[in-house]
OpenMM code with the backbone's topology and positions (N, CA, C; nanometers):
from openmm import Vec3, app, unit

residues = "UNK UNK UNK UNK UNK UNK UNK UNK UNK UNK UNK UNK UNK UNK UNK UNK UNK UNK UNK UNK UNK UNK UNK UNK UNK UNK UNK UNK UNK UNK UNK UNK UNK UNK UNK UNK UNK UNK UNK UNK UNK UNK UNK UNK UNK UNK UNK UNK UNK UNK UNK".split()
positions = [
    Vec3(14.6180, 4.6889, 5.1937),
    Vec3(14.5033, 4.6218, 5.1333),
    Vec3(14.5255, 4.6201, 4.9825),
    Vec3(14.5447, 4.4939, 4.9399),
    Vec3(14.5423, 4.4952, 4.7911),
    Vec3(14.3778, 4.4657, 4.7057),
    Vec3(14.4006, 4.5214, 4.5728),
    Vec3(14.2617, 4.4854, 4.5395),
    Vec3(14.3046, 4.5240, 4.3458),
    Vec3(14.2568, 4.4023, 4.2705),
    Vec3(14.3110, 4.3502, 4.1386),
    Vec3(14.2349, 4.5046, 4.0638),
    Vec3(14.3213, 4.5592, 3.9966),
    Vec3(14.2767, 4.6504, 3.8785),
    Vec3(14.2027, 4.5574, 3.7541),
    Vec3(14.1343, 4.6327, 3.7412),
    Vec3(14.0583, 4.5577, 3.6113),
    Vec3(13.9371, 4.5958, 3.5671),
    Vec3(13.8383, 4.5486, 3.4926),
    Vec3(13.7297, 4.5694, 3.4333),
    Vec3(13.6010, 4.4507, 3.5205),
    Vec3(13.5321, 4.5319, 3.5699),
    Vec3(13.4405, 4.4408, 3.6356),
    Vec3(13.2726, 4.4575, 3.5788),
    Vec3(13.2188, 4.3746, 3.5554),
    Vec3(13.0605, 4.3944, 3.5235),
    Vec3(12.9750, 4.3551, 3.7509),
    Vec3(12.9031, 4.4798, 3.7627),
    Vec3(12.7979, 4.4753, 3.8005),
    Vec3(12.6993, 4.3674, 3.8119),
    Vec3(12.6626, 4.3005, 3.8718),
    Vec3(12.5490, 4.2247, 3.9327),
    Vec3(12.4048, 4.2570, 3.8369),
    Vec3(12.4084, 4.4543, 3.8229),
    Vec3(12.2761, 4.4820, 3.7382),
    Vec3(12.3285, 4.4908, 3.6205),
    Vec3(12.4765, 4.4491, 3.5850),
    Vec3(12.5199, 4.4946, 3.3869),
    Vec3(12.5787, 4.5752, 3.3619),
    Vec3(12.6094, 4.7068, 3.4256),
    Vec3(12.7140, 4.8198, 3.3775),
    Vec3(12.8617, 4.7879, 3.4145),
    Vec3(12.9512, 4.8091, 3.3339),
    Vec3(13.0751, 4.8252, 3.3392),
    Vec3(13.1661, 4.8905, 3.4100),
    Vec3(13.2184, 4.9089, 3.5113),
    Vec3(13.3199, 4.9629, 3.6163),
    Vec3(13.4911, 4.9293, 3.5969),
    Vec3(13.5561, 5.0029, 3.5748),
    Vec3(13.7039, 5.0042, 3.6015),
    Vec3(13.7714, 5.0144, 3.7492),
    Vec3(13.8024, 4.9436, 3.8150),
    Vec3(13.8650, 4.9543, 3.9126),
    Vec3(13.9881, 4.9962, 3.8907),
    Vec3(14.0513, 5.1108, 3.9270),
    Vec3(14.1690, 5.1592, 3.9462),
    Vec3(14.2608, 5.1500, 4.0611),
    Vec3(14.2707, 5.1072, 4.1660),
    Vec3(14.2932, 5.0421, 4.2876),
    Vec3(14.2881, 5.1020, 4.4291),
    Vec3(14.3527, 5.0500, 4.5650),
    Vec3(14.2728, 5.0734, 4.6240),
    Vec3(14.3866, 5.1886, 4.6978),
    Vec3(14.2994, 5.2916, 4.8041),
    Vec3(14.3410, 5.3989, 4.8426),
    Vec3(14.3075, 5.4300, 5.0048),
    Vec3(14.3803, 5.4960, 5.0478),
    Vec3(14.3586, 5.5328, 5.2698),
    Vec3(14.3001, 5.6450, 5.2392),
    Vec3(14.2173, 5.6792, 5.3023),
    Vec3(14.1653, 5.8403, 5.3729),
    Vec3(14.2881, 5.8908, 5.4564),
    Vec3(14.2918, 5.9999, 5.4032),
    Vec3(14.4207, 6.0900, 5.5096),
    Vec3(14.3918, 6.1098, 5.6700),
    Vec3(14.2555, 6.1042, 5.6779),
    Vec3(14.2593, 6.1438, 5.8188),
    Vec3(14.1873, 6.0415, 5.8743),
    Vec3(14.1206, 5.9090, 5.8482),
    Vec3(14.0860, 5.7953, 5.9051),
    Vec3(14.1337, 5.6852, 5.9051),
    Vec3(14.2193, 5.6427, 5.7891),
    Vec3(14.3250, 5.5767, 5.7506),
    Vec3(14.2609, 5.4036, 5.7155),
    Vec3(14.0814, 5.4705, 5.6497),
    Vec3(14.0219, 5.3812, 5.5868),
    Vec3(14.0377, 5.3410, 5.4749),
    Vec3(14.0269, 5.2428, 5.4275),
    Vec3(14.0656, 5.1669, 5.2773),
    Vec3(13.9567, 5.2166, 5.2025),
    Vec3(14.0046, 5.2506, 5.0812),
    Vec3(13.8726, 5.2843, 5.0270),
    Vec3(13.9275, 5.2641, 4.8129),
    Vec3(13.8034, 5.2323, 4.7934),
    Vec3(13.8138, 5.1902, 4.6374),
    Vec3(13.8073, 5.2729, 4.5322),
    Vec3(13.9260, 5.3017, 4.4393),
    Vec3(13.8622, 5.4272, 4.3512),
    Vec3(13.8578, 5.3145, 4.1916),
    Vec3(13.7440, 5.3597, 4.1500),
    Vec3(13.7117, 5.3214, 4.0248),
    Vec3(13.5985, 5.4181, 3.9024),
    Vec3(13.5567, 5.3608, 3.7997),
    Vec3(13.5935, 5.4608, 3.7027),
    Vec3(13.4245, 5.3807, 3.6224),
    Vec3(13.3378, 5.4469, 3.5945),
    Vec3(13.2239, 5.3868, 3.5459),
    Vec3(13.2768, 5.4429, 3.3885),
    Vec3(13.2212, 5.2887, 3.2819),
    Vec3(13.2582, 5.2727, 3.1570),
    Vec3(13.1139, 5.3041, 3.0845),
    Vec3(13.0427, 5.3941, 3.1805),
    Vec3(12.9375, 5.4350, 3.0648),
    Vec3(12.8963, 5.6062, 3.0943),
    Vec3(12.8153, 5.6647, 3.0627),
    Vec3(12.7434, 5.7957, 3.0603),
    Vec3(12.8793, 5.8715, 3.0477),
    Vec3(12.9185, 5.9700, 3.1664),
    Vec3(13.0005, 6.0478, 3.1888),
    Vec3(13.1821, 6.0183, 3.2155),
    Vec3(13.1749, 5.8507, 3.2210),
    Vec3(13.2597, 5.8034, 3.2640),
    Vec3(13.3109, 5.8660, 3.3904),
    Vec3(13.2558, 5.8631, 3.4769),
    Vec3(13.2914, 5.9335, 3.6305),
    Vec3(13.3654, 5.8792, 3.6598),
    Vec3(13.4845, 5.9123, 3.7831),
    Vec3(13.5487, 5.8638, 3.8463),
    Vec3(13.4530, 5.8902, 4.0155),
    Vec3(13.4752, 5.7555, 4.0831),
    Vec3(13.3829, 5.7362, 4.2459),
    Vec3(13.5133, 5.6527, 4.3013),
    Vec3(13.4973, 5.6930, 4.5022),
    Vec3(13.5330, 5.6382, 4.5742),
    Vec3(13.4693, 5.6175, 4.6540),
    Vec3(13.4779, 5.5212, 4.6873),
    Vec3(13.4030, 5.4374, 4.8178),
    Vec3(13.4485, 5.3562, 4.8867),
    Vec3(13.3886, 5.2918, 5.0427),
    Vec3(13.5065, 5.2142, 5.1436),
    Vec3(13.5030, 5.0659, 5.1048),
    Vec3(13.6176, 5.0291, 5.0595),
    Vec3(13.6262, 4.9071, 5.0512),
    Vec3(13.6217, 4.8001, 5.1429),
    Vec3(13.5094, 4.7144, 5.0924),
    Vec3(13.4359, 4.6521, 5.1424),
    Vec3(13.5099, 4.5018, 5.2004),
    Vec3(13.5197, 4.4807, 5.3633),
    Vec3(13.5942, 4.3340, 5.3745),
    Vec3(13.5686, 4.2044, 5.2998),
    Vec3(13.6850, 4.1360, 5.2219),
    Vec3(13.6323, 4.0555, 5.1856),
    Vec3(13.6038, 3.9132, 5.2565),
] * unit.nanometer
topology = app.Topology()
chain = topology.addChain("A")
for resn in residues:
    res = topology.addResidue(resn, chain)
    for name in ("N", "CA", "C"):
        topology.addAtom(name, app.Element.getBySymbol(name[0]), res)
């Protein structure tokens, strides 16, 4: 599963970095890691969504 690195704005306005996309070791689900460009700058993963 490919999925474009880059800088994306939100639907509600905040800034997200997508860093690209990644498997679960033991489900071997696709899943999205990216990087919020405000507060704490967290890094989150979540299942990437079919397009």
């Amino acid at each position: 599963m490919k999925i474009q690195p880059g800088i994306y704005q939100h639907y509600k306005g905040p800034l997200y970095r997508v860093i690209g996309a990644a498997r679960h070791s033991e489900t071997d689900e696709w899943l999205v890691t990216y990087q919020t460009l405000y507060g704490e700058f967290d890094l989150w993963i979540q299942p990437l969504a079919p397009l």
